[in-house]
DRENNU-977805 format. One record per atom (N, C-alpha, C): residue number from 1; residue in one letter; atom name; x, y, z. Coordinates in pm, whole numbers, plus 50000, padded with zeros to 5 digits. Layout:
{marmar NUM,'a','CA',{X,Y,Z}};
...
END
This chain:
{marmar 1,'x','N',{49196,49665,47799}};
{marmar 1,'x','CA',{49290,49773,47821}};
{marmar 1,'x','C',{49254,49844,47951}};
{marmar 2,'x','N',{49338,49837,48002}};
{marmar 2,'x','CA',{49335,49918,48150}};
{marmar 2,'x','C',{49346,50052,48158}};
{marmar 3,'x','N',{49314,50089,48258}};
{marmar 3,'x','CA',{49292,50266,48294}};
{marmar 3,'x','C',{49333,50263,48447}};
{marmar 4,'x','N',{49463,50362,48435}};
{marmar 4,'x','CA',{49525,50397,48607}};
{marmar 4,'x','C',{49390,50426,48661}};
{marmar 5,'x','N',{49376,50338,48779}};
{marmar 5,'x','CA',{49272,50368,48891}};
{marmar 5,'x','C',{49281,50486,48984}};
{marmar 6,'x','N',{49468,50515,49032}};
{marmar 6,'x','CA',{49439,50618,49172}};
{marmar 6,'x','C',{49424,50767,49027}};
{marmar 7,'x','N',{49468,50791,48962}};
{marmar 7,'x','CA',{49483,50916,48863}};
{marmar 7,'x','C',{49330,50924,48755}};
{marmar 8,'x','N',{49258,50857,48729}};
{marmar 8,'x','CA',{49159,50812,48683}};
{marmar 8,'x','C',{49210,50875,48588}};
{marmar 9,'x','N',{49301,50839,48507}};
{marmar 9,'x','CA',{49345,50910,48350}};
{marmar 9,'x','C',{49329,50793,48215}};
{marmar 10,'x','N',{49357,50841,48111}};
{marmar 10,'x','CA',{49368,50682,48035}};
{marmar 10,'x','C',{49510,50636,48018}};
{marmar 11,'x','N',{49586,50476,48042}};
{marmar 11,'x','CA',{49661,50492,48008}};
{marmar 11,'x','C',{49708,50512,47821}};
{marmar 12,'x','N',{49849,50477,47865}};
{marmar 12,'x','CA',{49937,50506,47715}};
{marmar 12,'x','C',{49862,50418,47615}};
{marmar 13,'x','N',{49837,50287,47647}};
{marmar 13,'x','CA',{49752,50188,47590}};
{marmar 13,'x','C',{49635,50224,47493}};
{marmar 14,'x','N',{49570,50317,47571}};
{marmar 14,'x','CA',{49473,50337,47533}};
{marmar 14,'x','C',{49446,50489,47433}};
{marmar 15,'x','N',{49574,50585,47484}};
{marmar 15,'x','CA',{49560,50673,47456}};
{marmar 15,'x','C',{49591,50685,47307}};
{marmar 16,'x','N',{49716,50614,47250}};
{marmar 16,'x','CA',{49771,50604,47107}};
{marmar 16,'x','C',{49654,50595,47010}};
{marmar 17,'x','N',{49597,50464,47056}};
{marmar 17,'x','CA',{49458,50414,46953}};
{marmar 17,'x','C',{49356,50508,46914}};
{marmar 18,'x','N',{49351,50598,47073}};
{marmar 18,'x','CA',{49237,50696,46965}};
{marmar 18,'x','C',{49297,50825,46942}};
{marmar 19,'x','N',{49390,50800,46944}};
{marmar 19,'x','CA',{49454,50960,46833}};
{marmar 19,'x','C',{49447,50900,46707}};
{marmar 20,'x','N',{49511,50740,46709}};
{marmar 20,'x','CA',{49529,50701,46554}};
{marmar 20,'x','C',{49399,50681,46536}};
{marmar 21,'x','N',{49289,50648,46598}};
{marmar 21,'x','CA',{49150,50644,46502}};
{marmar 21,'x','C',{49104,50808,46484}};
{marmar 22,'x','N',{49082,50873,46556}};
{marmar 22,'x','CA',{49107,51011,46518}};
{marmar 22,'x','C',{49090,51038,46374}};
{marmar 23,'x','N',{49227,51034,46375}};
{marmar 23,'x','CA',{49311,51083,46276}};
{marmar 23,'x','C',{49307,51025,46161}};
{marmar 24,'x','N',{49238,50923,46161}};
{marmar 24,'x','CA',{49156,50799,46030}};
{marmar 24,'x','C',{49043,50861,45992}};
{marmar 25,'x','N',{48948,50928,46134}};
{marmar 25,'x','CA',{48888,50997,46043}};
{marmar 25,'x','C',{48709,50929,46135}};
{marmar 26,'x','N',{48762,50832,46242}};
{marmar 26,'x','CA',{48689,50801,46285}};
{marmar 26,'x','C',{48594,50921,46411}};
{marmar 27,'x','N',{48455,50855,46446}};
{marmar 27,'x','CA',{48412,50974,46504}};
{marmar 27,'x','C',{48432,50923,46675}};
{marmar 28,'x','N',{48408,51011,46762}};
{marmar 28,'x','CA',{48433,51040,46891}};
{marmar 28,'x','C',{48342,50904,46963}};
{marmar 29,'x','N',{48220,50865,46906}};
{marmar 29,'x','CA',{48127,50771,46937}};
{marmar 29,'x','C',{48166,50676,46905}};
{marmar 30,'x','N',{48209,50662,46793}};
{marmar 30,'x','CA',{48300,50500,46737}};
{marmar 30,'x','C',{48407,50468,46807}};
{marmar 31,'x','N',{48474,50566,46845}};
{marmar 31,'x','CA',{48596,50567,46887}};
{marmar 31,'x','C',{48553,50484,47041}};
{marmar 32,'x','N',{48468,50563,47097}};
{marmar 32,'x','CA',{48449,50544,47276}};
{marmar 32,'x','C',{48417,50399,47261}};
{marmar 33,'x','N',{48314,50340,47167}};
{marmar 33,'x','CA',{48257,50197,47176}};
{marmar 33,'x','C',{48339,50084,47141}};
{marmar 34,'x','N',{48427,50177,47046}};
{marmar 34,'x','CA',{48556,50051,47000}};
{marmar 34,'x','C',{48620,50022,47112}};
{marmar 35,'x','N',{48669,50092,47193}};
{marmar 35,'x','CA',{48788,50089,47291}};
{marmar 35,'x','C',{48698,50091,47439}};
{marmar 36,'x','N',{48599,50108,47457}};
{marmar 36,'x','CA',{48489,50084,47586}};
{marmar 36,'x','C',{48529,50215,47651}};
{marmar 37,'x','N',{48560,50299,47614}};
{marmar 37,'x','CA',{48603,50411,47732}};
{marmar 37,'x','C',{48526,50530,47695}};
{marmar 38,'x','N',{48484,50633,47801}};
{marmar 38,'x','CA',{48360,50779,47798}};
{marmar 38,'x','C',{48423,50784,47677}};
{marmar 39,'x','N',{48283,50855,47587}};
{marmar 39,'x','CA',{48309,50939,47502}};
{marmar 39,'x','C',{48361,51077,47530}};
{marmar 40,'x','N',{48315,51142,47672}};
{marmar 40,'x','CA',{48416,51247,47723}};
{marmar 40,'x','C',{48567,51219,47747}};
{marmar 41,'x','N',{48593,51152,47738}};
{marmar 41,'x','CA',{48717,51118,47840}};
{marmar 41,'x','C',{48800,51155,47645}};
{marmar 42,'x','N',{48717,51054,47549}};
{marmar 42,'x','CA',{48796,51080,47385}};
{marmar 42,'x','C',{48816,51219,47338}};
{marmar 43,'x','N',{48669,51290,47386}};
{marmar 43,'x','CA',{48704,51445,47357}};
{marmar 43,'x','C',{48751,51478,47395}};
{marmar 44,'x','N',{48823,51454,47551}};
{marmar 44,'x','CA',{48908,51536,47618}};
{marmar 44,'x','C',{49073,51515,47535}};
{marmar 45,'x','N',{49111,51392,47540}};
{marmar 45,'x','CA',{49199,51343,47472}};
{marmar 45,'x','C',{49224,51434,47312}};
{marmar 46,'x','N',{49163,51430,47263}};
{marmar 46,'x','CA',{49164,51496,47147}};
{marmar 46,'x','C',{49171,51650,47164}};
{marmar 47,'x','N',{49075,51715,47243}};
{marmar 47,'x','CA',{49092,51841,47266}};
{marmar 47,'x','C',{49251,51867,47316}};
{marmar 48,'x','N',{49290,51809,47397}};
{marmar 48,'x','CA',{49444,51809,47432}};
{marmar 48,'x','C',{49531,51783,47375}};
{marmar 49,'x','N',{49530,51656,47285}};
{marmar 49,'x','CA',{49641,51663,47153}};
{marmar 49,'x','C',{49626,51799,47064}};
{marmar 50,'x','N',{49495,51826,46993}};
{marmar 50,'x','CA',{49494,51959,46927}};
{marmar 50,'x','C',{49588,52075,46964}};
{marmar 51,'x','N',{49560,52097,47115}};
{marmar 51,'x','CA',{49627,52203,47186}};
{marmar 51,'x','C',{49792,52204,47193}};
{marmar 52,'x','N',{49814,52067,47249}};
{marmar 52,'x','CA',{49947,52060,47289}};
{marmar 52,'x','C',{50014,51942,47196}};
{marmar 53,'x','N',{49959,51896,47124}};
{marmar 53,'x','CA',{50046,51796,47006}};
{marmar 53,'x','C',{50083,51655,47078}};
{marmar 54,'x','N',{50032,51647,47217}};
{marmar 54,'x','CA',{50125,51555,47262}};
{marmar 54,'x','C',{49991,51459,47340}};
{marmar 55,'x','N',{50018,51326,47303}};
{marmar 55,'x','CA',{49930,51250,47357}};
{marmar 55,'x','C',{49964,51172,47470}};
{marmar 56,'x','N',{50046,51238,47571}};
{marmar 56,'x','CA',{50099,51149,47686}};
{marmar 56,'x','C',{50041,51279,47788}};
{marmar 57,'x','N',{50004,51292,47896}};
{marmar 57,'x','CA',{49921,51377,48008}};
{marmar 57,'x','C',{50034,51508,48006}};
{marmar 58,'x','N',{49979,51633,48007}};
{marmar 58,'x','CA',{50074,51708,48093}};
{marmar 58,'x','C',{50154,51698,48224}};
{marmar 59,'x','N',{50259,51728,48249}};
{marmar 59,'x','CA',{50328,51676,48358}};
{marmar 59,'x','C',{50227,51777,48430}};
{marmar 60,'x','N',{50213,51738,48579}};
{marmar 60,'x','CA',{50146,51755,48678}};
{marmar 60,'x','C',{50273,51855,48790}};
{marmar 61,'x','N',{50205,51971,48821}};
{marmar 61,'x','CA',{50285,52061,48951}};
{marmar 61,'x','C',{50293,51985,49070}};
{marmar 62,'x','N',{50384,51993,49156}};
{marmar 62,'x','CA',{50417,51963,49286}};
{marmar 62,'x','C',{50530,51942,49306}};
{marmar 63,'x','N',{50614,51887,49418}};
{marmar 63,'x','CA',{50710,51858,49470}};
{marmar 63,'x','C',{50754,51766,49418}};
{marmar 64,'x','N',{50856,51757,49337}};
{marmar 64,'x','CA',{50934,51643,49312}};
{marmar 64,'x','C',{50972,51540,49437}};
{marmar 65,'x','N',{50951,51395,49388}};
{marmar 65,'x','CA',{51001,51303,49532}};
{marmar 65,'x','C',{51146,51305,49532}};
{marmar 66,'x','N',{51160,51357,49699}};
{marmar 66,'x','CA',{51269,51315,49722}};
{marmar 66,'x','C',{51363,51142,49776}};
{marmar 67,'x','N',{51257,51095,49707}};
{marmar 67,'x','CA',{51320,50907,49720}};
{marmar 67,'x','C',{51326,50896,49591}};
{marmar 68,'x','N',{51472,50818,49538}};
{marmar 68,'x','CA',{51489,50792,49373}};
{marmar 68,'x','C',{51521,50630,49366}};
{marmar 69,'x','N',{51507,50593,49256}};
{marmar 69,'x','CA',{51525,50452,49256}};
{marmar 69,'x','C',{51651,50345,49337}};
{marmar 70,'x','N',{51780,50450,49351}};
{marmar 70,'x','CA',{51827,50378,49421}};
{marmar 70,'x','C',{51838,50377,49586}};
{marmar 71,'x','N',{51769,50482,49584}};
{marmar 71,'x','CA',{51671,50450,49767}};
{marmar 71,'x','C',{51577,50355,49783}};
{marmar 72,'x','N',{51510,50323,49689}};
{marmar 72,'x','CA',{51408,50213,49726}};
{marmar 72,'x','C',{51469,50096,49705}};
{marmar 73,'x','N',{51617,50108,49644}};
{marmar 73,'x','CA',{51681,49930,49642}};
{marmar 73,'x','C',{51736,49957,49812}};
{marmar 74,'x','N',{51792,50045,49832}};
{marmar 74,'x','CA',{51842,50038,49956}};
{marmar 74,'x','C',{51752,49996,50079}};
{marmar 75,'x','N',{51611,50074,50071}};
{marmar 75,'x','CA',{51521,50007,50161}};
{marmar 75,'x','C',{51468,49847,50155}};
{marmar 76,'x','N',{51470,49810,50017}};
{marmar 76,'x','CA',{51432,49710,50014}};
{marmar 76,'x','C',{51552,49596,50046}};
{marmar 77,'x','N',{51653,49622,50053}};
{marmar 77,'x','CA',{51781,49592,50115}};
{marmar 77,'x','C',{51782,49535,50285}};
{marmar 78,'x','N',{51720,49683,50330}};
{marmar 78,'x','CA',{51741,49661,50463}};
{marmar 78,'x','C',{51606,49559,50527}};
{marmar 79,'x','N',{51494,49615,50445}};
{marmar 79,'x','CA',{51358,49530,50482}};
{marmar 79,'x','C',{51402,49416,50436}};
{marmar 80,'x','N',{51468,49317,50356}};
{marmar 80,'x','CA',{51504,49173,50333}};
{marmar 80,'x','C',{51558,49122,50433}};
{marmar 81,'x','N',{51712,49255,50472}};
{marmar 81,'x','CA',{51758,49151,50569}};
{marmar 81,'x','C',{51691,49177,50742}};
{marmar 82,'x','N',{51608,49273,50770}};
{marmar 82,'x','CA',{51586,49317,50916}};
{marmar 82,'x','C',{51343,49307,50900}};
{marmar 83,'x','N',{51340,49191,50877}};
{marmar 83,'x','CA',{51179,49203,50823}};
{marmar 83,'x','C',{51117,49211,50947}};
{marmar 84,'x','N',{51154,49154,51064}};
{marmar 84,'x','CA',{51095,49180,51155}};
{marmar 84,'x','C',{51084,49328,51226}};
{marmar 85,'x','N',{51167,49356,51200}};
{marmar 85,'x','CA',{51223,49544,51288}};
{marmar 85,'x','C',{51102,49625,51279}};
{marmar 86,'x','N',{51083,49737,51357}};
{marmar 86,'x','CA',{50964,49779,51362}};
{marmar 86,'x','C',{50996,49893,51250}};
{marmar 87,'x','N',{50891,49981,51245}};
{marmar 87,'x','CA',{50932,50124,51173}};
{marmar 87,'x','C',{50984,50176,51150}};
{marmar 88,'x','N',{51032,50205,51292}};
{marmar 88,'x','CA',{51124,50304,51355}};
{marmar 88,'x','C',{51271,50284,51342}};
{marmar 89,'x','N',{51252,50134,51417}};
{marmar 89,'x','CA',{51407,50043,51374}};
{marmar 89,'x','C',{51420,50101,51218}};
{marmar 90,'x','N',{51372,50057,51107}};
{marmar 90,'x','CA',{51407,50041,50970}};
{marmar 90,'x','C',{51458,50190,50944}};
{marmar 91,'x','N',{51353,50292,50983}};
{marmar 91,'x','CA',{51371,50411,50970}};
{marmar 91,'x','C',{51510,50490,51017}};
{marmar 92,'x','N',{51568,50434,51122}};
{marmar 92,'x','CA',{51660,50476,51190}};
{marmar 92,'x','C',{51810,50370,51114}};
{marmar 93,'x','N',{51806,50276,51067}};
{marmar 93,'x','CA',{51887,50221,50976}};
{marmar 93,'x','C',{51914,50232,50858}};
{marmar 94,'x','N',{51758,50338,50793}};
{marmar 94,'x','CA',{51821,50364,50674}};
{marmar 94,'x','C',{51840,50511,50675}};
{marmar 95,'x','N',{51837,50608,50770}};
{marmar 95,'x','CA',{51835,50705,50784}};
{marmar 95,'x','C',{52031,50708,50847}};
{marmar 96,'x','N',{52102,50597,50865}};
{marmar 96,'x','CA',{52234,50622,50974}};
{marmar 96,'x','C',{52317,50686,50895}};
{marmar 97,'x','N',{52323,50676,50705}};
{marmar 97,'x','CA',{52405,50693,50661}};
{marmar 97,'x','C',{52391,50764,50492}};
{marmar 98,'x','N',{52234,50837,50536}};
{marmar 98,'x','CA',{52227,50897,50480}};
{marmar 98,'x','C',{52256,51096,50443}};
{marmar 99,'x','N',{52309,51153,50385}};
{marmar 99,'x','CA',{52319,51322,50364}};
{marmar 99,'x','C',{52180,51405,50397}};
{marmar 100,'x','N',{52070,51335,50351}};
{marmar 100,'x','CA',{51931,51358,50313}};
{marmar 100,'x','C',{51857,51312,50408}};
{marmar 101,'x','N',{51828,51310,50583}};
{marmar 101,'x','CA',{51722,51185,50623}};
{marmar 101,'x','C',{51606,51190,50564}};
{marmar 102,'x','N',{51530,51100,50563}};
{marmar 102,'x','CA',{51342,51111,50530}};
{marmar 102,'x','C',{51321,51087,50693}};
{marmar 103,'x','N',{51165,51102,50676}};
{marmar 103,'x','CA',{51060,51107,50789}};
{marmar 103,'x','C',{51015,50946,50801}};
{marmar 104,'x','N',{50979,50922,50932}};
{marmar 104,'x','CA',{50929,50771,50923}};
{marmar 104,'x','C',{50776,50789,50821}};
{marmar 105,'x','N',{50718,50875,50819}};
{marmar 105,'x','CA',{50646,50918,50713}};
{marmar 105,'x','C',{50634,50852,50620}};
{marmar 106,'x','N',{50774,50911,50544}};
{marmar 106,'x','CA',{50802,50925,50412}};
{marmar 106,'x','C',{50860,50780,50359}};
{marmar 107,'x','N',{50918,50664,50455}};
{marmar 107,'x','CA',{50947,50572,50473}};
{marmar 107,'x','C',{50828,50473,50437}};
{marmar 108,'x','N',{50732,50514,50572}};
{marmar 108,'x','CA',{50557,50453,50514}};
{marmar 108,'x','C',{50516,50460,50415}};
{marmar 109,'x','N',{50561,50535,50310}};
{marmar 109,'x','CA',{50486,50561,50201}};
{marmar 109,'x','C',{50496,50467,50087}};
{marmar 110,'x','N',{50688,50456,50100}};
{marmar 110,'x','CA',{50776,50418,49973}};
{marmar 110,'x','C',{50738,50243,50035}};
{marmar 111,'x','N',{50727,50225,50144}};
{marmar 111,'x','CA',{50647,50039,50168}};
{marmar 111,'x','C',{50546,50048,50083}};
{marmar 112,'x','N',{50433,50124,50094}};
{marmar 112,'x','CA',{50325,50134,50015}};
{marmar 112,'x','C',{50321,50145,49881}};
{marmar 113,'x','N',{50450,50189,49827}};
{marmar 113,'x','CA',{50461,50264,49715}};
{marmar 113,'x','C',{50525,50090,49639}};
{marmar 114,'x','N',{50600,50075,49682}};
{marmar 114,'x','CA',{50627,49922,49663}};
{marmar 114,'x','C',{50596,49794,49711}};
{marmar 115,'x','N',{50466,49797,49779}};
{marmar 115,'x','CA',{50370,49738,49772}};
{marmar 115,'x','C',{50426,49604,49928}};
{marmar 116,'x','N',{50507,49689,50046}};
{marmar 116,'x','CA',{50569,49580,50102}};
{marmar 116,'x','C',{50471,49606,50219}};
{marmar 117,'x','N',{50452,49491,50301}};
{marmar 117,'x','CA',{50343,49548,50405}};
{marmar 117,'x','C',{50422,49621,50516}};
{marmar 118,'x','N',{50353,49699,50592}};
{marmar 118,'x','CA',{50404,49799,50671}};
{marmar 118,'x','C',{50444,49736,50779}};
{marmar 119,'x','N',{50560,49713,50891}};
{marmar 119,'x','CA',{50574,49711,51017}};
{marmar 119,'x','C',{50487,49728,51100}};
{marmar 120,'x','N',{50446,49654,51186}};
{marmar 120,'x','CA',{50367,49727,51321}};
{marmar 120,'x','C',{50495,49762,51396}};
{marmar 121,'x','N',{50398,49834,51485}};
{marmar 121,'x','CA',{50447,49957,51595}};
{marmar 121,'x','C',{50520,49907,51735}};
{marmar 122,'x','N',{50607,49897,51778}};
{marmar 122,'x','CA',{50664,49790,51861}};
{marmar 122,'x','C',{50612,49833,52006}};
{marmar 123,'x','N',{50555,49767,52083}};
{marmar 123,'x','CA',{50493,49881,52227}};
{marmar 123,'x','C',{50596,49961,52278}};
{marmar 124,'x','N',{50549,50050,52297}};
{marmar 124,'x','CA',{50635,50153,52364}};
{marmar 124,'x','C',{50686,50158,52479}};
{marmar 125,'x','N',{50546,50093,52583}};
{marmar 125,'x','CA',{50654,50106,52724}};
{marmar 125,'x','C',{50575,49989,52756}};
{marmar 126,'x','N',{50693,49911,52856}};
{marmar 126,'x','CA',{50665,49862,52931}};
{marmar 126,'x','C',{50528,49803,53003}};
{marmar 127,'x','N',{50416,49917,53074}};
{marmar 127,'x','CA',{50304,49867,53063}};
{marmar 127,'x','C',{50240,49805,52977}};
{marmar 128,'x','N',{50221,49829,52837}};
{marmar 128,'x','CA',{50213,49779,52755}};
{marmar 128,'x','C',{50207,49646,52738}};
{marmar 129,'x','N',{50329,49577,52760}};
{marmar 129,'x','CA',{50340,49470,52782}};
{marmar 129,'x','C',{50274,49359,52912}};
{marmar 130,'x','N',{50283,49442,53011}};
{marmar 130,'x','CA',{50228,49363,53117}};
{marmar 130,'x','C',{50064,49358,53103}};
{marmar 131,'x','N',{50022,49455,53058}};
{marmar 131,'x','CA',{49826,49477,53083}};
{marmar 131,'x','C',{49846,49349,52930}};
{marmar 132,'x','N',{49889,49372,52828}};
{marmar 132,'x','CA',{49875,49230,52738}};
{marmar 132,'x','C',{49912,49109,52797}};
{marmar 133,'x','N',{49989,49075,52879}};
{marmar 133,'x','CA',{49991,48963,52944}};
{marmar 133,'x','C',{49895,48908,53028}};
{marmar 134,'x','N',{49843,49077,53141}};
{marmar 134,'x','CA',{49746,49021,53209}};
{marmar 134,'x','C',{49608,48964,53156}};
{marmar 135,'x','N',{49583,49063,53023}};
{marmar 135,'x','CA',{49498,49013,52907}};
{marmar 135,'x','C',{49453,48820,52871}};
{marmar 136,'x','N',{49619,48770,52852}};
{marmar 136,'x','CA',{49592,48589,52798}};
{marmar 136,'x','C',{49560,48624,52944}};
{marmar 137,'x','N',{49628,48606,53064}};
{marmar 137,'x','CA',{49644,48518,53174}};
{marmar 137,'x','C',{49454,48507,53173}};
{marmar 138,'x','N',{49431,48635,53229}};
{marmar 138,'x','CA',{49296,48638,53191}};
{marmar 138,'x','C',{49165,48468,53100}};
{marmar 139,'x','N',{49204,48517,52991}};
{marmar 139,'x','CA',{49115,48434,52910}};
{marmar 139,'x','C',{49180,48297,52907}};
{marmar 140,'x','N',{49295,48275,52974}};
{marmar 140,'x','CA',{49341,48115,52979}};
{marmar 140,'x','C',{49292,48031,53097}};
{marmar 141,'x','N',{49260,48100,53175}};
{marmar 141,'x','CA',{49148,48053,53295}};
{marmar 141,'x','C',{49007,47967,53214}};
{marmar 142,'x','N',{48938,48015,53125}};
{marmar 142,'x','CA',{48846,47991,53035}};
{marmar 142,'x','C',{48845,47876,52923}};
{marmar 143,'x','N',{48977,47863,52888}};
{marmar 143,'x','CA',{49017,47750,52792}};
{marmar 143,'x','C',{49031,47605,52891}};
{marmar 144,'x','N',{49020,47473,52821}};
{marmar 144,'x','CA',{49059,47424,52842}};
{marmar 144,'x','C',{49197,47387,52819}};
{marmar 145,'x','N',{49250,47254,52887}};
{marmar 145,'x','CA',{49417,47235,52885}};
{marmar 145,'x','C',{49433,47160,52698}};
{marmar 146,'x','N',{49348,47118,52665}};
{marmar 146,'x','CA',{49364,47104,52554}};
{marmar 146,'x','C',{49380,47224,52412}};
{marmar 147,'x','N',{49254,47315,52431}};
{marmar 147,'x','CA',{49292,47435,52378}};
{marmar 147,'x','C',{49430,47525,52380}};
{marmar 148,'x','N',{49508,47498,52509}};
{marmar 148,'x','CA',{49601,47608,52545}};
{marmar 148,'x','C',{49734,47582,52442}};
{marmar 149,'x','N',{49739,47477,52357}};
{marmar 149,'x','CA',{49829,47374,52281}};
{marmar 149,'x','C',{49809,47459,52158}};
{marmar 150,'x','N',{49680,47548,52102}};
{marmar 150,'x','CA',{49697,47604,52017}};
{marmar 150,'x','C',{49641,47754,51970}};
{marmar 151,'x','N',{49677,47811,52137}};
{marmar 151,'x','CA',{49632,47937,52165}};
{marmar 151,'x','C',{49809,47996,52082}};
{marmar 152,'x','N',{49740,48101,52050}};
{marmar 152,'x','CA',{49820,48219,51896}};
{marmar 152,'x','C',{49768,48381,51981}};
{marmar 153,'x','N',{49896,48442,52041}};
{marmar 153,'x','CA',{49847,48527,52073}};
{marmar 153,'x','C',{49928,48666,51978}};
{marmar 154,'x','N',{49823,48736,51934}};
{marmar 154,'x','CA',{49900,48828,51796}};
{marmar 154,'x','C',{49896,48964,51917}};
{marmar 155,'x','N',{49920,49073,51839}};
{marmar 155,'x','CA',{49956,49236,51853}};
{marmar 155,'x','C',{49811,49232,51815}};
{marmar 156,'x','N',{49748,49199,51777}};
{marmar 156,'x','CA',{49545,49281,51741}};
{marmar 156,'x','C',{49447,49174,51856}};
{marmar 157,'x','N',{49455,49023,51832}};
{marmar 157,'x','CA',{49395,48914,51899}};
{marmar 157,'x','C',{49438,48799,51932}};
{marmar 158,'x','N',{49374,48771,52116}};
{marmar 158,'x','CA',{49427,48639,52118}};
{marmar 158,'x','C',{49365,48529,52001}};
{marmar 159,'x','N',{49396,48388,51937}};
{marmar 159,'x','CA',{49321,48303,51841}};
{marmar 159,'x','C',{49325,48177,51925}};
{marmar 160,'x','N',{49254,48124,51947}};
{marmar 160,'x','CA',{49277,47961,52005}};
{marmar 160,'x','C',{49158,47880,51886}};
{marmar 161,'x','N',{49207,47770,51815}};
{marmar 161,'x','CA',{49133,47649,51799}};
{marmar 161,'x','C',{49106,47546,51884}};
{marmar 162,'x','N',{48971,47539,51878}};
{marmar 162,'x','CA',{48900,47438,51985}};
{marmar 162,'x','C',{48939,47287,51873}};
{marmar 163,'x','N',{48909,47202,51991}};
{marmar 163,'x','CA',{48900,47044,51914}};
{marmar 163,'x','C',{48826,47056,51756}};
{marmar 164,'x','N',{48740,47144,51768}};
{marmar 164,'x','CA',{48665,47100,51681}};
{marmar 164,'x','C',{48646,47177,51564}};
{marmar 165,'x','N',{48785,47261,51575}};
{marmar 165,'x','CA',{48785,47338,51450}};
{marmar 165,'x','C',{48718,47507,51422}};
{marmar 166,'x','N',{48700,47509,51521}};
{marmar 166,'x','CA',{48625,47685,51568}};
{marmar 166,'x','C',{48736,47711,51632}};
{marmar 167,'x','N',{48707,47871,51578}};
{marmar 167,'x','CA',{48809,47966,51615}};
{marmar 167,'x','C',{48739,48069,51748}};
{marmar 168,'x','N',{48807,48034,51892}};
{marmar 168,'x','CA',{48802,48143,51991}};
{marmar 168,'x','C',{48861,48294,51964}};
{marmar 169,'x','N',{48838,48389,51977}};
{marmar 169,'x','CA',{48912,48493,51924}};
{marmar 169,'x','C',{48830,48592,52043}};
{marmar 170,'x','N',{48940,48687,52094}};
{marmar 170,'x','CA',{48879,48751,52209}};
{marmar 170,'x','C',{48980,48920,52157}};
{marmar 171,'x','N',{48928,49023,52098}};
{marmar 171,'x','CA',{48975,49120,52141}};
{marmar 171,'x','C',{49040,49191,52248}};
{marmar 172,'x','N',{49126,49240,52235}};
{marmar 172,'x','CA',{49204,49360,52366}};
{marmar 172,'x','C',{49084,49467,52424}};
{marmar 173,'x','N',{49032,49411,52508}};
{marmar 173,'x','CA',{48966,49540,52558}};
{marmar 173,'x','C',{49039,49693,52587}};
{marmar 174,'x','N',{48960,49817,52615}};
{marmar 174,'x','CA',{49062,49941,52609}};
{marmar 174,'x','C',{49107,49931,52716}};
{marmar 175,'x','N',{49208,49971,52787}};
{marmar 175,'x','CA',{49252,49988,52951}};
{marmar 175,'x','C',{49305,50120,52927}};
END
């Protein structure tokens, strides 16, 4: 039986069983060893049903989210059909036709929140692009003509495989 990791609470799973052993009559120590979980964590549980009758967590204060389920079909909509687009792009497409905009923020989150990987950042200007170019031109002097057949140049590192199965990999220095 599992236990939410980011909330470190117990789940529902776990929580039913020891109200109903509880309430059998079982003790706080039996209870923790049956089910593997603190014996604090059972007293707490119990101390809180006593109080409030209810064995599901108190709702928690803060800001209600303003993204609801059918915003995250919509994002996941636009991320299917536009996967390459940067952030900003996505952000600005799902923001064209909405009453409500969100923040590219708040956008980052709901990827995270549904587990899609995040966009990188598309360069901004111009230089950008050229000092990364001058970057390969750079380290292709160094390769041979055989290597250059399976030089991979990403947004983090250039990658080249040699004949022999090793990986060249040269970081962006800062400029």
């Amino acid at each position: 039986m599992s236990r939410n990791a980011s909330t470190k609470q117990l789940s529902m799973e776990i929580r039913v069983p020891i109200i109903t052993k509880w309430k059998n009559g079982h003790s706080f120590s039996m209870i923790a060893d049956s089910l593997s979980v603190p014996r604090s964590a059972v007293a707490t549980l119990v101390r809180h049903y006593k109080k409030t009758g209810m064995i599901a967590p108190s709702p928690r204060s803060g800001r209600p989210s303003t993204f609801k389920t059918i915003d995250l079909w919509k994002l996941s909509r636009i991320l299917n059909l536009h996967h390459h687009d940067s952030i900003v792009k996505i952000h600005q497409r799902y923001n064209c036709d909405m009453e409500n905009p969100v923040s590219v923020s708040t956008i980052r989150r709901m990827l995270k929140k549904v587990e899609r990987i995040t966009p990188k950042k598309t360069l901004r200007k111009p230089v950008h692009h050229t000092k990364r170019l001058q970057l390969v031109q750079r380290h292709i002097k160094k390769l041979s003509v055989c290597d250059l057949g399976e030089l991979i140049v990403s947004d983090e590192s250039q990658l080249g495989l040699s004949d022999m199965n090793t990986v060249l990999a040269w970081r962006r220095s800062a400029w």
